[in-house]
HTML snippet that shows the backbone in 3Dmol.js (N, CA, C, O; Angstrom):
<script src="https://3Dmol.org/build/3Dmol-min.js"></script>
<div id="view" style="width:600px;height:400px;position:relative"></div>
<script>
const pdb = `
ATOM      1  N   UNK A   1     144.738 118.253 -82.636  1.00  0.00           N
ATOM      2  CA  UNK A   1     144.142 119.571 -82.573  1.00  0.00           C
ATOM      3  C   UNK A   1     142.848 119.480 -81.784  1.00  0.00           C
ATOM      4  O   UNK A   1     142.106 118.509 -81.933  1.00  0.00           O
ATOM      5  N   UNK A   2     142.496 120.692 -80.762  1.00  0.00           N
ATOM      6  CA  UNK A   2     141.372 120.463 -80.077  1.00  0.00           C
ATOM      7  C   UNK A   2     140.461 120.985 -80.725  1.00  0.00           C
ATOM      8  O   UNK A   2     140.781 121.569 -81.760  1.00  0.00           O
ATOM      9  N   UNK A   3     138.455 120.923 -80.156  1.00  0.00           N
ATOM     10  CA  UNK A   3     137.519 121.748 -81.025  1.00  0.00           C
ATOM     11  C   UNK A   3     137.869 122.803 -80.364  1.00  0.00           C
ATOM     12  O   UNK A   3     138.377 123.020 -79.263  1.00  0.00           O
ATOM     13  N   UNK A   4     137.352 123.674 -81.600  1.00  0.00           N
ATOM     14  CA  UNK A   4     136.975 125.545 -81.462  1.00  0.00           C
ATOM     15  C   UNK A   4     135.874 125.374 -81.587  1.00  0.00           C
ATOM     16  O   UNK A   4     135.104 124.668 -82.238  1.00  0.00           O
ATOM     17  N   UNK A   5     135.859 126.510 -80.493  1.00  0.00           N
ATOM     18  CA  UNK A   5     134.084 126.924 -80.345  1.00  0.00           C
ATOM     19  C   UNK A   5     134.648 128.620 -80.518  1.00  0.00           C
ATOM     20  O   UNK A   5     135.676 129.287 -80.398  1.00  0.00           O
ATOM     21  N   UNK A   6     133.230 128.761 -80.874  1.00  0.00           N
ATOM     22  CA  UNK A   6     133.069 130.296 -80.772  1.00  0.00           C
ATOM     23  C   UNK A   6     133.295 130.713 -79.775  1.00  0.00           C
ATOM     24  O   UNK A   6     133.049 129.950 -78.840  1.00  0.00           O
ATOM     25  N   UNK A   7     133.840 132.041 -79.438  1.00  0.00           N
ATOM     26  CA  UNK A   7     134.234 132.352 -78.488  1.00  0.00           C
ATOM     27  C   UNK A   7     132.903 133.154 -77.768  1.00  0.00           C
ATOM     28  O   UNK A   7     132.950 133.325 -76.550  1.00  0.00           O
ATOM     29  N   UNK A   8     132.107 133.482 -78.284  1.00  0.00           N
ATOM     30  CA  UNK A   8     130.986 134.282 -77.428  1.00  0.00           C
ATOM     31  C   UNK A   8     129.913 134.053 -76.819  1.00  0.00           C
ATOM     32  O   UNK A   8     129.361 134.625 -75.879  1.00  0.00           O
ATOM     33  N   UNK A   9     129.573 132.880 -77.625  1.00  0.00           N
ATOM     34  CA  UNK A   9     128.230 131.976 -76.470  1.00  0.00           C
ATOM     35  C   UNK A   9     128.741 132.194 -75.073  1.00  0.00           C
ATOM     36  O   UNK A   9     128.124 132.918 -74.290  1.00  0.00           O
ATOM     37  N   UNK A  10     129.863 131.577 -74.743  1.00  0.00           N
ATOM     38  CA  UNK A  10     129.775 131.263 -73.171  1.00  0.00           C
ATOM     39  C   UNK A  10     130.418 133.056 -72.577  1.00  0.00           C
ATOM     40  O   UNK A  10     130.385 133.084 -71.347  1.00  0.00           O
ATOM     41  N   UNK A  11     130.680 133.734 -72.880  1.00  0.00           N
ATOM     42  CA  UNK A  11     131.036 135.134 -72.823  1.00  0.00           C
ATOM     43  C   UNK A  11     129.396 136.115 -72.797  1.00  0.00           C
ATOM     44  O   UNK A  11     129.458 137.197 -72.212  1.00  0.00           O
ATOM     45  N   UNK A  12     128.512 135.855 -73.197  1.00  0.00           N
ATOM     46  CA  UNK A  12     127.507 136.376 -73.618  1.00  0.00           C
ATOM     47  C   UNK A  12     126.499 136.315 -72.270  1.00  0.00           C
ATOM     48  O   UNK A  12     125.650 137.195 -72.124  1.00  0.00           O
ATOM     49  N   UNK A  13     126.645 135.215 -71.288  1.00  0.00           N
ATOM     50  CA  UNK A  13     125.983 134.881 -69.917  1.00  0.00           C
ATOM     51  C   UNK A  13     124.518 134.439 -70.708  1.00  0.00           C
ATOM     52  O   UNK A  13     123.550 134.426 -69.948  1.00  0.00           O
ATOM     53  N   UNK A  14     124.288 134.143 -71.878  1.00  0.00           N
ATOM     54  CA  UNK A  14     122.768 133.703 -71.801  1.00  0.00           C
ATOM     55  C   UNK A  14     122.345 132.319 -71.778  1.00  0.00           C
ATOM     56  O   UNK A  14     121.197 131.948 -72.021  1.00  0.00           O
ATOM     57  N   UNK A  15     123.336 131.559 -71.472  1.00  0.00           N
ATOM     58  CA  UNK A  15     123.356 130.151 -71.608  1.00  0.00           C
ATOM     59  C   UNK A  15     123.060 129.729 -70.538  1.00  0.00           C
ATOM     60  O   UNK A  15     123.200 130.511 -69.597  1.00  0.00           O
ATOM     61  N   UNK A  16     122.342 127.814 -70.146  1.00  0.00           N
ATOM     62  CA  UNK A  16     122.217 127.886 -68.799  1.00  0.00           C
ATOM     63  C   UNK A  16     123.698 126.733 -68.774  1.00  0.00           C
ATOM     64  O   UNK A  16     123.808 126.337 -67.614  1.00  0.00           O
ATOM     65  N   UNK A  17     124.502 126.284 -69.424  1.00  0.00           N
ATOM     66  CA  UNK A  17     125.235 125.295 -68.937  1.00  0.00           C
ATOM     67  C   UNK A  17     126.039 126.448 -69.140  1.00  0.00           C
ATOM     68  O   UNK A  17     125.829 127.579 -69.578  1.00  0.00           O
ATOM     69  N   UNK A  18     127.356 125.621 -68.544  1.00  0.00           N
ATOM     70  CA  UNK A  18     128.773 126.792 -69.128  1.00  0.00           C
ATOM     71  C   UNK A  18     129.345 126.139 -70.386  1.00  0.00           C
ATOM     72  O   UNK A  18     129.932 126.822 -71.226  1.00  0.00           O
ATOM     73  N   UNK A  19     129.116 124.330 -70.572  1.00  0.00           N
ATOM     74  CA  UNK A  19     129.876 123.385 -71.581  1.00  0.00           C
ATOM     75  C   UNK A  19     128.901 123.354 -72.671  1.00  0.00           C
ATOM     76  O   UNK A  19     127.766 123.508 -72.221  1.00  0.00           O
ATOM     77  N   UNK A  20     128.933 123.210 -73.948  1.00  0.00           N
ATOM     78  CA  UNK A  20     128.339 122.758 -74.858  1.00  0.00           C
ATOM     79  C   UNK A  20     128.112 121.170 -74.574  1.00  0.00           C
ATOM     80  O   UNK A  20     128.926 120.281 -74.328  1.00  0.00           O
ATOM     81  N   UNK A  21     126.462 121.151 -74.722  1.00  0.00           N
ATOM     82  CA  UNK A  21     126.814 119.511 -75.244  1.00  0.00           C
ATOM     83  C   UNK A  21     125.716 119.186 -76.611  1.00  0.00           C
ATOM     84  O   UNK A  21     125.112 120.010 -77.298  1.00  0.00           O
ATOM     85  N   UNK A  22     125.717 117.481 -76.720  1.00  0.00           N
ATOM     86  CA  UNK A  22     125.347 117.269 -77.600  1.00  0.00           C
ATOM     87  C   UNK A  22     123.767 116.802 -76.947  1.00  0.00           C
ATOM     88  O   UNK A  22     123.383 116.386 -75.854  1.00  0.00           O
ATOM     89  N   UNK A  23     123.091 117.131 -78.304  1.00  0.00           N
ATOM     90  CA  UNK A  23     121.287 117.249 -78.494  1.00  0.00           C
ATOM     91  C   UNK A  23     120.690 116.037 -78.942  1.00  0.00           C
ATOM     92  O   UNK A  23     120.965 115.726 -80.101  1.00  0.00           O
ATOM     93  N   UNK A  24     120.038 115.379 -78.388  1.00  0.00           N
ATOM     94  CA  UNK A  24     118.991 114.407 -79.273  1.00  0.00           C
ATOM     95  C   UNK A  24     117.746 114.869 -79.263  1.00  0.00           C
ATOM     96  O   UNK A  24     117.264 115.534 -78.346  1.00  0.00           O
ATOM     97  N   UNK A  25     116.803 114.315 -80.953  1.00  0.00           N
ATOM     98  CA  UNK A  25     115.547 115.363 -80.971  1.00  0.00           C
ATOM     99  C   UNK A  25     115.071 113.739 -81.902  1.00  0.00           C
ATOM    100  O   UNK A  25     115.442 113.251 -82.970  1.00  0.00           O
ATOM    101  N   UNK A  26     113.944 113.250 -80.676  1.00  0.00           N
ATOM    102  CA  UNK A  26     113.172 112.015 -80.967  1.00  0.00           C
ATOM    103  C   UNK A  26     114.310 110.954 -81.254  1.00  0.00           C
ATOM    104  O   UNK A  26     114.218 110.325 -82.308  1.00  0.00           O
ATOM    105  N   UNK A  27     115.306 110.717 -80.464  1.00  0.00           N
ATOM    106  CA  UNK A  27     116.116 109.900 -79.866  1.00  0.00           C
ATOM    107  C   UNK A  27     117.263 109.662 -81.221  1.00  0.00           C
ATOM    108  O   UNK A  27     117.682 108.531 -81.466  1.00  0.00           O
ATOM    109  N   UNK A  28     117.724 110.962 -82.099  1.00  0.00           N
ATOM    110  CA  UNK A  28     118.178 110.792 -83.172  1.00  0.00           C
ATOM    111  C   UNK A  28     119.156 112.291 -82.659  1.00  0.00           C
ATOM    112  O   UNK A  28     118.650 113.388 -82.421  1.00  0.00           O
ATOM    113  N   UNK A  29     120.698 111.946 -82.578  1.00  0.00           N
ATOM    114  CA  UNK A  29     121.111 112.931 -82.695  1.00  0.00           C
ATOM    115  C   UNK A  29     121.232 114.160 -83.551  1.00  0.00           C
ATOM    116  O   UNK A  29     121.113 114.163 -84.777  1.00  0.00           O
ATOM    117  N   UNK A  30     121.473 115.181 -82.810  1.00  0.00           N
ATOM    118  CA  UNK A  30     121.034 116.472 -83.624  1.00  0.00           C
ATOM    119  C   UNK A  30     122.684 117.193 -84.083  1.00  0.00           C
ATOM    120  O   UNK A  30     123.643 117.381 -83.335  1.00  0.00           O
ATOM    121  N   UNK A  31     122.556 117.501 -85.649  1.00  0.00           N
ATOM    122  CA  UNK A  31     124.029 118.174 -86.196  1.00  0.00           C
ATOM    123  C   UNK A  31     122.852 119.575 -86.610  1.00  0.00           C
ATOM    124  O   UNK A  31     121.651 119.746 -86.817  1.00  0.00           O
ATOM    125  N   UNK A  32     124.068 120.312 -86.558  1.00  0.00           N
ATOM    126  CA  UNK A  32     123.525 122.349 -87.071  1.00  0.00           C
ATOM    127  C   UNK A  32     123.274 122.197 -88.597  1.00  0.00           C
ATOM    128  O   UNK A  32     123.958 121.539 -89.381  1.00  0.00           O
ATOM    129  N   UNK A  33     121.873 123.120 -88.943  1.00  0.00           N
ATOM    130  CA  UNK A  33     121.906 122.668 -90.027  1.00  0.00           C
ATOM    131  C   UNK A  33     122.236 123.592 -90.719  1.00  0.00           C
ATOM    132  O   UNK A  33     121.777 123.701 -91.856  1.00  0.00           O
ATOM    133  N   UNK A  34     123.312 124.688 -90.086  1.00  0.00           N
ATOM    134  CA  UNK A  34     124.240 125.514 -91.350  1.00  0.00           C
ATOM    135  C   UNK A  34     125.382 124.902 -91.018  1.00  0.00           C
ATOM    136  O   UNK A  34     126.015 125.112 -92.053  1.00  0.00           O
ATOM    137  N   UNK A  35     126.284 124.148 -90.156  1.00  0.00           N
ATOM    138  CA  UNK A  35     127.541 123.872 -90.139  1.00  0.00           C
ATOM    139  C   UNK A  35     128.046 122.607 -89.859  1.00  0.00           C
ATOM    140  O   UNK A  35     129.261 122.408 -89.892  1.00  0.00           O
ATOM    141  N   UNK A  36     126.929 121.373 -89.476  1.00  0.00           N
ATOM    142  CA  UNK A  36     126.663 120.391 -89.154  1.00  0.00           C
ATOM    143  C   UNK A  36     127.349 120.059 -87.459  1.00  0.00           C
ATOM    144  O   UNK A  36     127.328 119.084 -86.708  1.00  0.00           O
ATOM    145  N   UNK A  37     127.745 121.011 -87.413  1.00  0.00           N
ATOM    146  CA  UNK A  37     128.415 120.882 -85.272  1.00  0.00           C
ATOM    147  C   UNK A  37     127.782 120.204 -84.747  1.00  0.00           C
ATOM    148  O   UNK A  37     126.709 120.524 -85.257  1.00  0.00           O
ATOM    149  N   UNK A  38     127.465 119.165 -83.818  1.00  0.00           N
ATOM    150  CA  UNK A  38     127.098 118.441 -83.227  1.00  0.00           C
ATOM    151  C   UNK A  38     127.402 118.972 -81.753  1.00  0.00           C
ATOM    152  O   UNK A  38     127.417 118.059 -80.927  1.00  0.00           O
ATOM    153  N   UNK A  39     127.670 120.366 -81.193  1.00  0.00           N
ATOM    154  CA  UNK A  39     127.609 120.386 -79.798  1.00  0.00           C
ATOM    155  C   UNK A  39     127.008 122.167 -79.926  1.00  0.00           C
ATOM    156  O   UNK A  39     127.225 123.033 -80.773  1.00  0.00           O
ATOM    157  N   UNK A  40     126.025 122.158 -78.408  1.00  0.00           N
ATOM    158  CA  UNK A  40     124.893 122.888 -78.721  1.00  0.00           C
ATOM    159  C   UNK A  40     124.826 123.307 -77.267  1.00  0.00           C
ATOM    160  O   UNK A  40     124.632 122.533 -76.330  1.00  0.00           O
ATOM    161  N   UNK A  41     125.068 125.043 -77.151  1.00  0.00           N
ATOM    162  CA  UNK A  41     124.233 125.527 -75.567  1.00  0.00           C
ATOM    163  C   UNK A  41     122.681 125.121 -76.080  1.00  0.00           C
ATOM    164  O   UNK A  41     122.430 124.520 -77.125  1.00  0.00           O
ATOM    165  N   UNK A  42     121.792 125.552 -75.182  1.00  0.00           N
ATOM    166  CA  UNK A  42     120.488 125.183 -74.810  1.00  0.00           C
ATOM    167  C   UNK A  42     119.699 126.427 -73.639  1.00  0.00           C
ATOM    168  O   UNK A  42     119.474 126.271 -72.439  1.00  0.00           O
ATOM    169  N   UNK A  43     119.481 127.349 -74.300  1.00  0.00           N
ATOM    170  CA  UNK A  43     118.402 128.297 -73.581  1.00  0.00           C
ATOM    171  C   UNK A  43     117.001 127.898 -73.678  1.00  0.00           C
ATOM    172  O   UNK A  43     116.665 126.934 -74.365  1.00  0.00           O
ATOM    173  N   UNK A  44     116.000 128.753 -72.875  1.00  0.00           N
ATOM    174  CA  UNK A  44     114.651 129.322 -73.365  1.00  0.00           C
ATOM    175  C   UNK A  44     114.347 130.384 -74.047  1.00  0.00           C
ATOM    176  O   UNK A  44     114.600 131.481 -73.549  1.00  0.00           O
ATOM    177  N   UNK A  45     113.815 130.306 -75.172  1.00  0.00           N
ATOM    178  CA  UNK A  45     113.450 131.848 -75.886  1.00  0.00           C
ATOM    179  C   UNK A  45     111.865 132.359 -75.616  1.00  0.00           C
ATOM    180  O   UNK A  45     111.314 131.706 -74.729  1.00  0.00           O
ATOM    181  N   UNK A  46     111.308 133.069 -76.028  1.00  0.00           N
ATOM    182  CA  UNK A  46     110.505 134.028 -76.020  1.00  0.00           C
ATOM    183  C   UNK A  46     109.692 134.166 -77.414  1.00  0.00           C
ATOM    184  O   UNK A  46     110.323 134.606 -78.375  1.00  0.00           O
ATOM    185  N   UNK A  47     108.398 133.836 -77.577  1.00  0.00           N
ATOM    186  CA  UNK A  47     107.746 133.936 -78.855  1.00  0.00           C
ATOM    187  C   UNK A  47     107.091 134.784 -78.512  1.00  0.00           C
ATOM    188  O   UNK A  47     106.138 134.832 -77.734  1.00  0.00           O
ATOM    189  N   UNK A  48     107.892 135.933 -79.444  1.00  0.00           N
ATOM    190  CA  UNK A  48     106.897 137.117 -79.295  1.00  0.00           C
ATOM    191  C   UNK A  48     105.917 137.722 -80.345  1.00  0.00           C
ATOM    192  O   UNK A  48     106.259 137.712 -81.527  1.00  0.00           O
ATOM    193  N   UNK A  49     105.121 138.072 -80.101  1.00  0.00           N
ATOM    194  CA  UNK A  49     103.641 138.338 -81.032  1.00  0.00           C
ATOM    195  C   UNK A  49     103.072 140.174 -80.317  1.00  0.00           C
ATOM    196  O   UNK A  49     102.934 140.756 -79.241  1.00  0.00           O
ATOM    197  N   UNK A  50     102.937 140.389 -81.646  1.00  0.00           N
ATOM    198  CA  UNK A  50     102.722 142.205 -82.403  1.00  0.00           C
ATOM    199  C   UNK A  50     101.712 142.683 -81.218  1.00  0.00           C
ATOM    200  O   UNK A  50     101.905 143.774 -80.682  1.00  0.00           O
ATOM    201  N   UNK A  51     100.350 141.628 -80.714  1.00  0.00           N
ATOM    202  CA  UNK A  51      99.502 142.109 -79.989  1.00  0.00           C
ATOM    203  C   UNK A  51      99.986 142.316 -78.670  1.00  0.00           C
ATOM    204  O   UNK A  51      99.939 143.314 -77.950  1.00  0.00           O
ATOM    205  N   UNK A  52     100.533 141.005 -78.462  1.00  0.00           N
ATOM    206  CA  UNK A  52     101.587 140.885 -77.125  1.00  0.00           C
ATOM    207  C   UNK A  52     101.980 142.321 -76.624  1.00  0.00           C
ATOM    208  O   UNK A  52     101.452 143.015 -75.756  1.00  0.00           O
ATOM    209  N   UNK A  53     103.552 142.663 -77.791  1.00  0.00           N
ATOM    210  CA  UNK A  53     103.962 143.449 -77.514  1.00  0.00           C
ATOM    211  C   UNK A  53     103.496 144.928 -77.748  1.00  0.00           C
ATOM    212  O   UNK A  53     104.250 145.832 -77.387  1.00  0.00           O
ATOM    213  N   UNK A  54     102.288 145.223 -78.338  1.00  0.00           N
ATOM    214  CA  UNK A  54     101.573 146.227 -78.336  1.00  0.00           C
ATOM    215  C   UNK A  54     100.914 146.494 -76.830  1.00  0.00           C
ATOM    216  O   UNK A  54     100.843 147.648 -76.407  1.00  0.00           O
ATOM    217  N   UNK A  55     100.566 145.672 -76.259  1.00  0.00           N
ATOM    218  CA  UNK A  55     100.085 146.142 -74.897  1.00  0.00           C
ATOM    219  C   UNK A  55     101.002 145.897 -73.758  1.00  0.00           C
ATOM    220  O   UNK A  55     100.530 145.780 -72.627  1.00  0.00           O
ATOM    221  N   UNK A  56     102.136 145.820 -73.945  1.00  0.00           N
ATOM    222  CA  UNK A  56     102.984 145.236 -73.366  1.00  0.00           C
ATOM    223  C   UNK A  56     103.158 144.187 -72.412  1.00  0.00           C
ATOM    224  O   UNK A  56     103.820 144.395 -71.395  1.00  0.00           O
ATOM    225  N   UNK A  57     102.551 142.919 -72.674  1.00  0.00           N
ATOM    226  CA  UNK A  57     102.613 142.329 -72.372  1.00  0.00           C
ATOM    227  C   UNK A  57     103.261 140.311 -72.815  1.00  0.00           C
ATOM    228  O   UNK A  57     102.876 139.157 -73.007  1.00  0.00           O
ATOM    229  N   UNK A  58     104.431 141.196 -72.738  1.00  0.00           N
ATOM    230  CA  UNK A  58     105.342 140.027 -73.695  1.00  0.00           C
ATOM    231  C   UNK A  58     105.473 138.364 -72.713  1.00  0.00           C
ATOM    232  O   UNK A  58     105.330 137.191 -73.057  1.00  0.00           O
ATOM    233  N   UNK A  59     105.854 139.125 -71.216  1.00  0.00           N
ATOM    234  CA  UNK A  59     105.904 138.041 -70.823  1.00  0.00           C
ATOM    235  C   UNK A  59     104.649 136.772 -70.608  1.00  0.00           C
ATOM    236  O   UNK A  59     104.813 135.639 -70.156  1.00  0.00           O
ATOM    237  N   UNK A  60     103.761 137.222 -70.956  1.00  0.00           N
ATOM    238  CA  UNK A  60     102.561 136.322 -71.409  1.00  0.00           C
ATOM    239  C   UNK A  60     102.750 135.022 -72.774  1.00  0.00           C
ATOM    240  O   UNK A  60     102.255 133.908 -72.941  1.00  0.00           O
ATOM    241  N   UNK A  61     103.648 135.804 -73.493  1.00  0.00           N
ATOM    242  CA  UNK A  61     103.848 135.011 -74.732  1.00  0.00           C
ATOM    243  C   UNK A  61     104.228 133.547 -74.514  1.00  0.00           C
ATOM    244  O   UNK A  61     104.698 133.465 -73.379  1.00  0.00           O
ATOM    245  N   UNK A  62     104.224 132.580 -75.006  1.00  0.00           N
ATOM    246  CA  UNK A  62     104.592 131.228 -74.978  1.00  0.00           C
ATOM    247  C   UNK A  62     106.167 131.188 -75.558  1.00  0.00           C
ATOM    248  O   UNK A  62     106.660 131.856 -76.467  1.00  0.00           O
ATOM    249  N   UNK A  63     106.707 130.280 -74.801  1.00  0.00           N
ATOM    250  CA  UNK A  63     108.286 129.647 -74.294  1.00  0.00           C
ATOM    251  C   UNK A  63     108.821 128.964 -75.744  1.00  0.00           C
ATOM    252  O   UNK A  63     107.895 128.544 -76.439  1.00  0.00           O
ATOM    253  N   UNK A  64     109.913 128.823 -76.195  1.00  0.00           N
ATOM    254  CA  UNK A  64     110.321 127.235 -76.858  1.00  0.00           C
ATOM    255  C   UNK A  64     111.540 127.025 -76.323  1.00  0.00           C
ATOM    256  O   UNK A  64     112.021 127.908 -75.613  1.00  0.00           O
ATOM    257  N   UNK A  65     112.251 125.827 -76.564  1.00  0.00           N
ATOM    258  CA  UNK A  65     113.189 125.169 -76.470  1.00  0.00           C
ATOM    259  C   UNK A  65     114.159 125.767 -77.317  1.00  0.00           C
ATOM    260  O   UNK A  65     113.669 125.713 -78.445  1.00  0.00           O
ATOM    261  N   UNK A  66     115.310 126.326 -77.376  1.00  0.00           N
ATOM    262  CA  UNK A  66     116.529 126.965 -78.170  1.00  0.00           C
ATOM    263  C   UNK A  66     117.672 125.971 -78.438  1.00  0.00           C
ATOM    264  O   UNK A  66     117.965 125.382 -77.398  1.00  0.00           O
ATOM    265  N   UNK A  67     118.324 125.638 -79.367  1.00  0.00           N
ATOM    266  CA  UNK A  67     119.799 125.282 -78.902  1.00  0.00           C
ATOM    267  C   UNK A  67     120.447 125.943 -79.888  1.00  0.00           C
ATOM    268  O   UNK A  67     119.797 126.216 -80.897  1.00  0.00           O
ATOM    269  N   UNK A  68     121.625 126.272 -79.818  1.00  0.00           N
ATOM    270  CA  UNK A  68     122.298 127.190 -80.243  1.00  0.00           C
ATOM    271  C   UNK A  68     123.756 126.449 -80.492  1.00  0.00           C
ATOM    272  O   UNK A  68     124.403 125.784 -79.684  1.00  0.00           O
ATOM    273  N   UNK A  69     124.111 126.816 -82.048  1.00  0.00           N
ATOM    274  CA  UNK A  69     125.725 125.934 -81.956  1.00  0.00           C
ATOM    275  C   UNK A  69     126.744 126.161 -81.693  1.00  0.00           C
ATOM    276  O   UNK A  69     127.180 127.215 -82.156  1.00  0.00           O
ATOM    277  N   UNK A  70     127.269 125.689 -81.201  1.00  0.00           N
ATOM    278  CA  UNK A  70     128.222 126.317 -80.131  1.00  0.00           C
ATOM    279  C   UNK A  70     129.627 126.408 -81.111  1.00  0.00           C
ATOM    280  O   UNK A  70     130.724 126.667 -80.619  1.00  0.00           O
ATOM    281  N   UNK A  71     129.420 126.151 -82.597  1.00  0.00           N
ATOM    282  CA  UNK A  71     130.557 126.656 -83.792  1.00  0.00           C
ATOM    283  C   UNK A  71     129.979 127.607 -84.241  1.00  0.00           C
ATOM    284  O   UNK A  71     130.554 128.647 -83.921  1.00  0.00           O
ATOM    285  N   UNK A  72     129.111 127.760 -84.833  1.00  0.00           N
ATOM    286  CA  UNK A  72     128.916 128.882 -85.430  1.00  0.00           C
ATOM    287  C   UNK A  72     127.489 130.069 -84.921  1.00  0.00           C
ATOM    288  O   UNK A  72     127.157 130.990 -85.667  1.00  0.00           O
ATOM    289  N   UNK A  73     126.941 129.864 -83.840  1.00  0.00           N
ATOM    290  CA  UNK A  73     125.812 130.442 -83.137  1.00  0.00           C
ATOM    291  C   UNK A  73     124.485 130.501 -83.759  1.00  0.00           C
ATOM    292  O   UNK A  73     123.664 131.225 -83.196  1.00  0.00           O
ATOM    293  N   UNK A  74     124.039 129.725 -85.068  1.00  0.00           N
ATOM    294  CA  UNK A  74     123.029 129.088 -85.387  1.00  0.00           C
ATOM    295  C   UNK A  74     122.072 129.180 -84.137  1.00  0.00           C
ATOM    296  O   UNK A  74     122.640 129.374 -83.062  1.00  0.00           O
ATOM    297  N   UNK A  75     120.883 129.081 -84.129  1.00  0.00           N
ATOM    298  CA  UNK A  75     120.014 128.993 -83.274  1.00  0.00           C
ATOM    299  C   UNK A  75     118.874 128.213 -84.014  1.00  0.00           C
ATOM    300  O   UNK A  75     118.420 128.437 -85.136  1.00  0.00           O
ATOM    301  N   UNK A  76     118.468 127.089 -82.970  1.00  0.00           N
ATOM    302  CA  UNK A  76     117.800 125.911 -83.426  1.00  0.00           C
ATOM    303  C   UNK A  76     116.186 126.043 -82.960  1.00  0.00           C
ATOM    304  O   UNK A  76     115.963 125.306 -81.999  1.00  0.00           O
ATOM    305  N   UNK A  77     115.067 126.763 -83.383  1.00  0.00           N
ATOM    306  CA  UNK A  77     113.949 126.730 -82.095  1.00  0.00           C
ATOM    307  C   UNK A  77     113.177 125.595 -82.137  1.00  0.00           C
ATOM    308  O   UNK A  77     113.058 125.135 -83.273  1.00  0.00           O
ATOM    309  N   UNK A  78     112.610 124.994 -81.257  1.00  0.00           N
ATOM    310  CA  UNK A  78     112.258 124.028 -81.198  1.00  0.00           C
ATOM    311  C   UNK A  78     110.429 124.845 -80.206  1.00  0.00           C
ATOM    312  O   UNK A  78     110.647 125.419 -79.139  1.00  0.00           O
ATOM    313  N   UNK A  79     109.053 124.782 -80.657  1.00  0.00           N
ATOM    314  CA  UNK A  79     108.043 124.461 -80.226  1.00  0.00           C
ATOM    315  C   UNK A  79     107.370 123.747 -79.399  1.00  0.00           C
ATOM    316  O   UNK A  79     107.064 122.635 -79.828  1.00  0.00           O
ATOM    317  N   UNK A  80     106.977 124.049 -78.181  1.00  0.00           N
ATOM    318  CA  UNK A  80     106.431 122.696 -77.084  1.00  0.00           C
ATOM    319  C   UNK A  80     105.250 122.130 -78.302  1.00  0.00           C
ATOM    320  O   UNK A  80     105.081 122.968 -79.187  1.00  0.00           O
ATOM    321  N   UNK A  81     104.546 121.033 -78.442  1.00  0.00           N
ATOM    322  CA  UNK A  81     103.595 120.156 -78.882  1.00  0.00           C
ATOM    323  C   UNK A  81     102.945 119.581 -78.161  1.00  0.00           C
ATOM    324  O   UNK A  81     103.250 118.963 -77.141  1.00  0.00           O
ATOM    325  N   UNK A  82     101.564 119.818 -78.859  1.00  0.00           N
ATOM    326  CA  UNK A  82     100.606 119.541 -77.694  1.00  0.00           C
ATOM    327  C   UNK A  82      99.920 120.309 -76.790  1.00  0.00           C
ATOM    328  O   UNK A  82      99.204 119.775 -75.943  1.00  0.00           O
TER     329      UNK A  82
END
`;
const viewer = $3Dmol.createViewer("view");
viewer.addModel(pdb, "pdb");
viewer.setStyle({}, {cartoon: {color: "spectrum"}});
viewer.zoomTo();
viewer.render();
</script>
């Protein structure tokens, strides 16, 4: 039997790969921590904040790292540091 993936990540265009793959986070692979999947799109998200978007100025806001599981669409955010 092959994996199932959800069918809408890659249907959705917000991904930058078209394949799921797998994540390491401090050289320790990464499983979902609602479904334990081990294969993950990978966007940029958007931290958005009330003042931000009160003056409209969102795209000012600071970036993180996303991965998203490519079984069940969990979304993982991850914070730049430092």
């Amino acid at each position: 039997m092959g994996r199932t993936a959800t069918a809408y990540p890659a249907q959705m265009g917000l991904f930058q790969q078209a394949e799921p793959q797998q994540v390491q986070i401090l050289g320790s692979p990464m499983r979902c921590e609602i479904c334990h999947h081990d294969l993950f799109y990978q966007r940029e998200g958007k931290i958005q904040t009330t003042a931000m978007t009160f003056f409209d100025l969102d795209w000012l806001n600071a970036s993180a790292n996303c991965v998203v599981c490519a079984q069940c669409g969990y979304v993982h955010w991850f914070l730049p540091i430092g």
